[in-house]
C-alpha positions in Angstrom: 9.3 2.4 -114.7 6.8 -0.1 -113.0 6.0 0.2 -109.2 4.4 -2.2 -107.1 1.2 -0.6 -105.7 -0.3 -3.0 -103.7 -1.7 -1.7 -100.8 -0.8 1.9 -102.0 -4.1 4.3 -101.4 -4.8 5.6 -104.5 -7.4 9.0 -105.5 -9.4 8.1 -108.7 -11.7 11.9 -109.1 -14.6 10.7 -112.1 -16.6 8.0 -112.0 -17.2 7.7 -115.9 -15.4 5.3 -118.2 -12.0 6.3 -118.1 -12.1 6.5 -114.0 -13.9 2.8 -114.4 -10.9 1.6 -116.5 -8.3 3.1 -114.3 -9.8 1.7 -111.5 -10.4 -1.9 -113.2 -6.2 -1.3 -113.9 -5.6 -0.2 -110.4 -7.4 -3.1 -108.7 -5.8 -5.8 -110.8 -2.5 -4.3 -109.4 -3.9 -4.5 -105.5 -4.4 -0.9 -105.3 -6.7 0.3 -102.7 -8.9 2.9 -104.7 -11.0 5.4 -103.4 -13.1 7.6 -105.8 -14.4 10.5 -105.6 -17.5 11.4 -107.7 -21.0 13.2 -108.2 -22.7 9.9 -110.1 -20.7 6.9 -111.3 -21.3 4.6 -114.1 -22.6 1.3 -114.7 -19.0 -0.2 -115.4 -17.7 1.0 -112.4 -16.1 -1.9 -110.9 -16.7 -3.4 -107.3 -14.0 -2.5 -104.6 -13.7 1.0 -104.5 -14.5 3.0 -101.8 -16.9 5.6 -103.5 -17.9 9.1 -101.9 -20.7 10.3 -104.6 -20.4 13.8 -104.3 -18.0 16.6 -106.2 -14.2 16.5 -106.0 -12.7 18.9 -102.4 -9.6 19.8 -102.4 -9.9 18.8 -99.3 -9.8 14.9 -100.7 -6.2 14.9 -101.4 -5.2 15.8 -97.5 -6.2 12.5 -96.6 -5.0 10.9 -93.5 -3.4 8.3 -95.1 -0.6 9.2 -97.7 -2.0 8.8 -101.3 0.6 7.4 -103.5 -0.8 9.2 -107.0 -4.0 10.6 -108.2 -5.8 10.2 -111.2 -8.3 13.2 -112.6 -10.3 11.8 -115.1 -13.4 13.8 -114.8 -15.4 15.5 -118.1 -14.6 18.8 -116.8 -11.3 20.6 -117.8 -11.5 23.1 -115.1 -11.7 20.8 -112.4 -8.9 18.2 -114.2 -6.7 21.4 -113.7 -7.6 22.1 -110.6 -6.9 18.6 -109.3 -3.4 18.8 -111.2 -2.1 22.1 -109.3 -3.6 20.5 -106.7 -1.3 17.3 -106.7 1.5 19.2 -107.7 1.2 21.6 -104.8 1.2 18.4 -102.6 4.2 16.7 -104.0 1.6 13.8 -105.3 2.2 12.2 -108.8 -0.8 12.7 -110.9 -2.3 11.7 -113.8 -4.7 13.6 -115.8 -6.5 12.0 -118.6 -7.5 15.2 -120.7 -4.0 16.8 -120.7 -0.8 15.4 -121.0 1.2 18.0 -120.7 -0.1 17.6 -116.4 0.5 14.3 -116.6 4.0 13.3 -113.9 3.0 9.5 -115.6 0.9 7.9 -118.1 -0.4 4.5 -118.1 0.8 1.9 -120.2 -1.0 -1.3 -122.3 0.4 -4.1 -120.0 1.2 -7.7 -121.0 1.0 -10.1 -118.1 1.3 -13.6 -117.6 2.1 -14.4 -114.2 5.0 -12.7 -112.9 6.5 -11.8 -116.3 4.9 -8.6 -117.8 5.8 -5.9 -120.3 4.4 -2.4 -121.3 3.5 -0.5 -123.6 3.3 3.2 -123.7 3.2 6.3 -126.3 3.5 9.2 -123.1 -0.3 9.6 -124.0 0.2 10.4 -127.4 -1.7 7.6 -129.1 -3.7 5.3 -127.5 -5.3 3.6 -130.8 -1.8 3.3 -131.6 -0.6 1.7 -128.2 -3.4 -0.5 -128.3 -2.9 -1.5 -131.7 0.7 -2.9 -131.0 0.1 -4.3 -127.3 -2.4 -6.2 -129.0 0.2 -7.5 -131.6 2.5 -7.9 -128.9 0.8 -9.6 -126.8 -0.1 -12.5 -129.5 3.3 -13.1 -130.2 4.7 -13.3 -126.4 2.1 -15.4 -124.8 2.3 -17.5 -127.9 6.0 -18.0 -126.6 5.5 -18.0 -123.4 3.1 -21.0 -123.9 5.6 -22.7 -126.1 8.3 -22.0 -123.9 6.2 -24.1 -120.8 5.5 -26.5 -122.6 
């Protein structure tokens, strides 16, 4: 399933390189991102509202309705927390250390315009995922390419 998420308020809690990937993701898709963390890396990508501090509960009762959240700090205890949290709340969630909290996962995605396809192993594999996105992506935008021409 693909949504469109432009404009959709979206909670990223970690500012380390999986939150910076996420957010890199998110922001390609028109997302607006805020994250919530206590430092943030140097990757972390421009256009996020940050708020350097630790993760409140308190940061999911936002004023304006966050479309799904994404826990990708370093600490399993808060991940979980933020996961009951979300669930409590009727918010999607994703959390990147467990995938048995995860409502989605994130897929490799193949764009070229308007066209696009995924990729996705439920979180199972993402060496693996990558792997075959990569493959994939040769071989369609090699098509596509010889079907504009």
């Amino acid at each position: 399933m693909m949504y469109d998420i432009q404009d959709k308020n979206i909670l990223i809690v970690g500012g380390g390189h999986v939150g910076a990937r996420r957010a890199e993701t998110l922001l390609r898709c028109g997302a607006k991102i805020t994250a919530v963390s206590s430092s943030f890396c140097n990757e972390f990508p421009e256009g996020v509202r940050r708020v350097q501090r630790a993760f409140k509960i308190s940061d999911i009762e936002s004023e304006e309705k966050i479309f799904f959240i994404v826990a990708a700090t370093n600490d399993r205890e808060v991940n979980k927390k933020i996961s009951e949290a979300a669930h409590e709340k009727k918010i999607p969630v994703n959390v990147c250390d467990s995938q048995s909290e995860c409502d989605f996962f994130f897929p490799s995605l193949i764009s070229h315009g308007a066209f696009g396809v995924s990729v996705c192993s439920a979180g199972r594999s993402i060496s693996l995922t990558k792997k075959f996105s990569d493959f994939l992506r040769k071989i369609l935008l090699a098509w596509i390419k010889n079907c504009e021409s």
